[in-house]
N, C-alpha and C positions, 0 to 999 in steps of 0.2 A: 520634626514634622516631615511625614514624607512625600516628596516632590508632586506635584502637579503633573499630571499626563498627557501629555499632547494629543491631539484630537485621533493621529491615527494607534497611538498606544492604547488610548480607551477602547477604540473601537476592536481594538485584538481583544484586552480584558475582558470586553462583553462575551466576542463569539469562544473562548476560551472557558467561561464561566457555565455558556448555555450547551459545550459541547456534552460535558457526561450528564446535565439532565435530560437532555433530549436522547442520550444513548440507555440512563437508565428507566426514562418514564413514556419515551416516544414523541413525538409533534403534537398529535392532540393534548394531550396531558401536560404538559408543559406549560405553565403561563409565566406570561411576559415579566409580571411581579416577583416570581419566583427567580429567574434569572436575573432580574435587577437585583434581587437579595445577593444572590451569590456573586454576583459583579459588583458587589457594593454603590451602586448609583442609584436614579429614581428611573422609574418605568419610564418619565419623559425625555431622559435624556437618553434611553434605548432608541425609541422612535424619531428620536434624532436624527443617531445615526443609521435606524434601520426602521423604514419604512412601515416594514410590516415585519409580523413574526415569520412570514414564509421569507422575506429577504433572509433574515437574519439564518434559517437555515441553510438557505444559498451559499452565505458568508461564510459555514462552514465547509460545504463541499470545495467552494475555490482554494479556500485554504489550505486544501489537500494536494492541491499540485500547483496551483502560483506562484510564485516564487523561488520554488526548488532548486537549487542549483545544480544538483545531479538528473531532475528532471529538465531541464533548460538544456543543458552536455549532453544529455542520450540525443533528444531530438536535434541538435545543431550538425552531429558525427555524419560523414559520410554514408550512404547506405554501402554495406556488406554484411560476410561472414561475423567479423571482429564485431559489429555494431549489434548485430540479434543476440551475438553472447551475450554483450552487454546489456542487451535490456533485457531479457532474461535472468542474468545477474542480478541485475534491479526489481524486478519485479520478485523473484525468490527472496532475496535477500529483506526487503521490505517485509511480503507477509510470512515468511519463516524466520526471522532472526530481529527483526526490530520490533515488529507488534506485539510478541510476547513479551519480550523484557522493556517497552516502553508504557506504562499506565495510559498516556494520555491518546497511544496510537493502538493499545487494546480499547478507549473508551470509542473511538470512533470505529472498532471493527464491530464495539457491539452497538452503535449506530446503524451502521450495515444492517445489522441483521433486523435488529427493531424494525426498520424500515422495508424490510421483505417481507414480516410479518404483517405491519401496517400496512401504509396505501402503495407502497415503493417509490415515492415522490424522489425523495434522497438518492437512492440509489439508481433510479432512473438517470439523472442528471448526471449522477459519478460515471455510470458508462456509457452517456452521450458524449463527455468529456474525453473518452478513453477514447471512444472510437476517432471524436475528430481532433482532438491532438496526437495519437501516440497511434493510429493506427497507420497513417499515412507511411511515418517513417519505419515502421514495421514490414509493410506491404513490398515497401523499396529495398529492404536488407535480405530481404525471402528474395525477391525477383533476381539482386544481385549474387546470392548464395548461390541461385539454381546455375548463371551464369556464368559464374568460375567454378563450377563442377564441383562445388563443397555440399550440396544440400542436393537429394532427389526427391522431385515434387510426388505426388502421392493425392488419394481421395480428399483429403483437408486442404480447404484453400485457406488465403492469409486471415482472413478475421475469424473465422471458423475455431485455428489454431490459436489468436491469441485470446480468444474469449475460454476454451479451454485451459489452458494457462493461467487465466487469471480465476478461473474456477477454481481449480485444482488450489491452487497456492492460497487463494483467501477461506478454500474449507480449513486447508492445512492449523491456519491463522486462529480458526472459528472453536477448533478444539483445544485452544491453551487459554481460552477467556476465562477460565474457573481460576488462571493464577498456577496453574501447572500441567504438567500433559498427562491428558487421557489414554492418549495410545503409547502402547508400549514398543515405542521405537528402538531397534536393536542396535542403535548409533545415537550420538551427542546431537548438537543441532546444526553444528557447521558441516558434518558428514552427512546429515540427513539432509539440508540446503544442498550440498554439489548433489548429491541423486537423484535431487528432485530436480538441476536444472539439466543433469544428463537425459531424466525420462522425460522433461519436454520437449528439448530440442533433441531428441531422438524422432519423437512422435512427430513436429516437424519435417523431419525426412536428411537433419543434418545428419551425416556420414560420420563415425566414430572415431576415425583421425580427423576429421575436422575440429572435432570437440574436443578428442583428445590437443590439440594444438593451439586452441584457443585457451585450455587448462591452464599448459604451459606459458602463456602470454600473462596470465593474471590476470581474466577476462569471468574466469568462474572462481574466484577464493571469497570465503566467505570468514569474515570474523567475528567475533563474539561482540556485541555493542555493549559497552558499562552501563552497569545498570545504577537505577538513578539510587542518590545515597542514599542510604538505612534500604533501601528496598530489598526482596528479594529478588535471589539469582537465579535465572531458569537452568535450564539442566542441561546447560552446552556442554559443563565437562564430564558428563557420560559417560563413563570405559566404554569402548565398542566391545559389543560380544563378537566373541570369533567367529570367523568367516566359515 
């Protein structure tokens, strides 16, 4: 018999269950019953734990950066140079290298989109969150860069730049949702991640020995995440075409 769930393990179950219906059918379309099926519980003990069906979409956008422990570690870092690499890092590294080769972190990229199409409720909330958690300590690593003469400011100010950024990287994201890439990128994926965090923080205004030097630190390496077992592998090991 298998074990009993403790109150907050059920309540992962549910928003887990109700993530790729709601990324493959959208928020209207989705009913509560249908998500009880695939959560294996009864609709009452949804509303239990979630109020309503709009909570329970809530419960998946927090779930996208509560508890992170590499998101908790960017925002805790000192502001600087070193600390923009790194979220940078982080943000590439996420929608270039984990979304693809994760099913359950492609099923919320195509929540994303659902939700752009739909009313944008979802995704509204995912970049209210961006802006007031992750923008703050963004804003402070730009000010400190300009300050030790690693970064020259330029027409883009600090949100400007990171809402580009995270453009840029979640289209990147948006064309490997078929399960393999569309574009014919002339590099693997961990070479096409460092280009893609060189041409932001270029755009940025950070100086090319800066980046180049943060390279060096292990601040932009990008590795191949395991893909989940039986699953397919994305196409990190690419031969690069010659330069």
């Amino acid at each position: 018999m298998a074990p009993r769930l403790d109150s907050r393990a059920r309540r992962r179950a549910i928003v887990d269950a109700a993530l790729p219906l709601f990324a493959r059918k959208g928020f209207a379309a989705t009913t509560t019953k249908e998500i009880a099926q695939a959560a294996g519980v009864s609709e009452g003990l949804i509303f239990k734990h979630f109020p309503s069906k709009a909570s329970l979409y809530e419960a998946i956008f927090l779930s996208c950066v509560d508890g992170d422990p590499e998101y908790e570690r960017l925002i805790a870092l000192p502001p600087g140079t070193a600390t923009l690499a790194q979220m940078i890092q982080g943000l590439v590294g996420y929608f270039v290298m984990q979304v693809p080769a994760d099913p359950n972190e492609r099923a919320r990229q195509r929540l994303s989109i659902i939700s752009l199409l739909d009313d944008g409720e979802f995704m509204r909330q995912v970049y209210e969150g961006i802006r007031s958690r992750f923008l703050p300590c963004f804003t402070a690593s730009i000010d400190a860069a300009i300050a030790d003469g690693d970064l020259v400011p330029g027409p883009i100010d600090a949100e400007s730049g990171l809402w580009l950024a995270e453009h840029l990287c979640e289209m990147m994201a948006t064309v490997c949702l078929s399960g393999g890439t569309v574009v014919p990128y002339s590099c693997g994926r961990p070479e096409l991640a460092r280009r893609t965090a060189w041409f932001i923080l270029r755009g940025l205004g950070l100086r090319d020995e800066a980046i180049a030097a943060q390279e060096r630190s292990g601040h932009l390496a990008f590795v191949p995440p395991s893909p989940p077992e039986g699953g397919p592998r994305d196409d990190e090991s690419t031969p690069e075409r010659a330069e």
